[in-house]
Residue, then its C-alpha position, 0 to 999 in steps of 0.5 A: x505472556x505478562x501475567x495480568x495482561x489478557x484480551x477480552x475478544x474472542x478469536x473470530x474465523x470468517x467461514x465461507x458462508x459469512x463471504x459469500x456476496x462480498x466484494x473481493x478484497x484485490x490487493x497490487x501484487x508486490x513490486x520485483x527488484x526491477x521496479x524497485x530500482x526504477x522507482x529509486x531512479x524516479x525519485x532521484x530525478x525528481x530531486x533534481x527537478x524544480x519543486x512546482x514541476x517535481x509536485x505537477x509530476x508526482x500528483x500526476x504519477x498518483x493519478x490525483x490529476 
């Protein structure tokens, strides 16, 4: 550690007590290399549409519409 340089805030761990009645925090699960692949496909296809409908797409791909 830099002499000098410190931090001021104490560590906290959340015991079980300070969760109860939480919503849970659900996370997506990490995409497999299928998923990568397809999506870098998607994204190349959607390069070679016009930009109005490659923009109709992409906001409907992100459930915005």
């Amino acid at each position: 550690m830099l002499q000098g340089v410190f931090n001021a805030w104490l560590e906290y761990f959340h015991s079980l007590a300070d969760k109860v009645g939480q919503e849970p925090h659900m996370r997506r699960p990490r995409p497999g290399p299928r998923q990568i692949n397809e999506a870098e496909e998607a994204l190349l296809w959607l390069r070679s549409l016009e930009r109005d409908i490659a923009q109709i797409l992409w906001v409907r791909a992100n459930r915005k519409a």
